[in-house]
N, C-alpha and C positions, 0 to 999 in steps of 0.2 A: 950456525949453531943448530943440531939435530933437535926437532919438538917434540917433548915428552908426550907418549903416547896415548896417558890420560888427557882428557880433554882438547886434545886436536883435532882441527877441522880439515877440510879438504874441497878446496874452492876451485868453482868453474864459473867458465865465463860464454856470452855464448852472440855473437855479432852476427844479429839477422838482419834483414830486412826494414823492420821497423822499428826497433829496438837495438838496446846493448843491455843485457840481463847476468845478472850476476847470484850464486847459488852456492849456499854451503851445507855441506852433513858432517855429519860425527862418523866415528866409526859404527856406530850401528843405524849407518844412512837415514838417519833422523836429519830433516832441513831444520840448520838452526837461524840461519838468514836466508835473506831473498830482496834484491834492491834491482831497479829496471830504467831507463833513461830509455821515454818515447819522443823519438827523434821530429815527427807531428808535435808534439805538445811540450815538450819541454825544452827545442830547439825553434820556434819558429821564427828564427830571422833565416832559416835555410829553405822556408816556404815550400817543403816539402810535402808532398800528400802520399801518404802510405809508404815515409821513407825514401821518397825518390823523385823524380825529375823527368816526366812524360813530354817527350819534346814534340814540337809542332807536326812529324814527319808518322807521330805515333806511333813508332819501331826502337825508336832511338832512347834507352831512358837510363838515366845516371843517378849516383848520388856522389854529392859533395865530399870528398876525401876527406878533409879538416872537420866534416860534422861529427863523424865515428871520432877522431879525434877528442874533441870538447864531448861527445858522449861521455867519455870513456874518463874526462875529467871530472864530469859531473857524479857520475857512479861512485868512484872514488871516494866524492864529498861526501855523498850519501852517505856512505858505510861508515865512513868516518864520523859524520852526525850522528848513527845510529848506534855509535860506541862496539863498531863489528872490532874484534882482539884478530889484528893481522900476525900479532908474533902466534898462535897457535896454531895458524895454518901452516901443513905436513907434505901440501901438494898440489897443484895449479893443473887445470886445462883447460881446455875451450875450442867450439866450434865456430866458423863464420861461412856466412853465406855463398856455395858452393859458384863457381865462375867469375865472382867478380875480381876486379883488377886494380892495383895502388903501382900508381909508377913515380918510383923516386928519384928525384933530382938530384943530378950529380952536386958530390958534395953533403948530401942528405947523412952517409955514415958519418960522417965525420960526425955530425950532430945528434945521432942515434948514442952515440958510444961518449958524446959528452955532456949530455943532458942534468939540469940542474933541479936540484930538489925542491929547491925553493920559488921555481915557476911552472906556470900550468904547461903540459906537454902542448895546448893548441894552440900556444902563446910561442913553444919555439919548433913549432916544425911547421908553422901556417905559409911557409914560405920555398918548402919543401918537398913540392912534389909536380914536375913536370905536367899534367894533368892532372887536372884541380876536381875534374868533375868523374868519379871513378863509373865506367861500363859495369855492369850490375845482369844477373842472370835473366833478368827480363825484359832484355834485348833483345832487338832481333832484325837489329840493321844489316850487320853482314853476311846476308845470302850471297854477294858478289864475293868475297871473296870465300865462300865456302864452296862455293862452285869454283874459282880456282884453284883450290885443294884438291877438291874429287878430281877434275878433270889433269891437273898435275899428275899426282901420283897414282892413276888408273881407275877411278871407280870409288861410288862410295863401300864398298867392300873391301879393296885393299888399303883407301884407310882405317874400316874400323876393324881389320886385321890387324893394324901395326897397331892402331893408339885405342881399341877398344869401342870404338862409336864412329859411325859417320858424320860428318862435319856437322855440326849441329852450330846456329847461329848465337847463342847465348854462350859455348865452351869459349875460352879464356883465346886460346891460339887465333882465333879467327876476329876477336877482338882486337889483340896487340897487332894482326895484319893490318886491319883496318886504321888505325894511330900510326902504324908504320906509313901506310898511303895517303893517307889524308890531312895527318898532322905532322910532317915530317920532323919538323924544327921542334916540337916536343917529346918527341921520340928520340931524337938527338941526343935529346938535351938530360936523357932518362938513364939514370944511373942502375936502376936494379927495378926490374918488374914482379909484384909480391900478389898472388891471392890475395883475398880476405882475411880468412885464417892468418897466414904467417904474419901477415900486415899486423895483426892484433898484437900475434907472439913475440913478434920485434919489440913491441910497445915493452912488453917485460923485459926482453932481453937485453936492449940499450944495444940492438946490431941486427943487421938482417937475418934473420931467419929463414932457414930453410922451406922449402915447400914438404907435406906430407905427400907419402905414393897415393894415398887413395884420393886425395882432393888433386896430385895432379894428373889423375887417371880422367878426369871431368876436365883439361885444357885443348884434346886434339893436339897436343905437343908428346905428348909421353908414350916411347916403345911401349907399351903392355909385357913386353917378352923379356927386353932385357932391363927394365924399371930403369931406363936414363931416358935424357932427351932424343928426342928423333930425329937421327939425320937427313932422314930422307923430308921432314918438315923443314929444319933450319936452312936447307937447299931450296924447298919449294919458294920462300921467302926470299931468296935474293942477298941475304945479309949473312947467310952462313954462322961461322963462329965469332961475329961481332956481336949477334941477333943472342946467342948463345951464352954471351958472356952476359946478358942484361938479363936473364932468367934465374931466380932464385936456385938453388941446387937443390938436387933432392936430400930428403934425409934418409 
């Protein structure tokens, strides 16, 4: 049902790093709400510091996939305590944290696309996601295999010919390489690989959601020239159009 244009809001959402924040204006971009779930302080069974998960190797740092999850329940409750009027909202969007990575467990759509009203999302997708603990842009474990990239395809110049940037350790592409080599059996087992962002979008959509061109112009996967996936990447990889088909599509 279309919302009448008097009094309509226009809500964003916005999946950082440390938080999940949420933000609404009017038409005359007056904010008439604002609700925030700090993932430090209002999640600490996920013992989190700054959102994330600084592992022993200090290169290696994640965040807990299900925590953005229950975030994103708790926000919810907020606005809902806070008496925010969902039927007025006109328009949805939102940002998330550029490189990071959600890899969903086969099986996972099915549960996207049947999700019930009447339980928490982190109560039925806690069980759904091949890798539990999602690579996050303040990584920067895989120099090995971004040096297999560069020296693959000829240079860090004619990658960032093809995909816009030389192999940088925190882009998305060099991450999934590395879960490809070192976790195989979760990779395997990984139904559709999402951003941050789409990850979030899926959350509304009740299905996976596409990737944007410009967040995935930041993966080391994406032509720059013809805006699809790179062949000459999904080749460098080993797994070709298997690799291919776990990659969200672009929109």
């Amino acid at each position: 049902m279309a919302v009448p244009e008097k009094g309509r809001t226009f809500l964003g959402f916005d999946f950082s790093t440390q938080q999940i924040k949420a933000i609404a204006v009017d038409d005359s971009l007056r904010v008439v709400h604002e609700s925030a779930v700090q993932f430090d302080i209002d999640l600490p069974e996920f013992r989190t510091h700054g959102g994330a998960h600084i592992r022993e190797d200090k290169l290696t740092v994640t965040s807990p996939t299900i925590m953005w999850v229950k975030a994103f329940d708790l926000l919810m409750d907020k606005m809902k305590k806070d008496n925010f009027d969902f039927s007025k909202v006109a328009a949805l969007s939102g940002t998330g944290q550029q490189h990071g990575s959600v890899y969903w467990k086969h099986g996972a759509q099915k549960v996207l696309k049947s999700l019930q009203p009447d339980k928490s999302l982190h109560q039925q997708l806690q069980d759904q996601f091949s890798v539990e603990d999602s690579p996050i842009w303040m990584d920067s474990s895989t120099t090995k295999q971004c040096q297999q990239l560069e020296n693959k395809l000829g240079g860090p110049q004619t990658v960032a010919n093809i995909t816009g940037s030389r192999a940088y350790e925190r882009f998305t592409g060099n991450q999934i390489a590395k879960v490809f080599e070192t976790n195989k059996e979760a990779y395997d087992n990984t139904e559709r690989i999402s951003l941050v962002s789409s990850f979030a979008a899926s959350l509304f959509y009740g299905d996976y959601a596409p990737i944007d061109h410009s967040d995935g112009s930041g993966m080391n996967l994406m032509d720059i020239n013809s805006l699809d996936w790179c062949d000459e990447r999904s080749e460098e990889r080993r797994v070709g159009k298997e690799c291919r088909s776990r990659w969200s599509p672009y929109h």
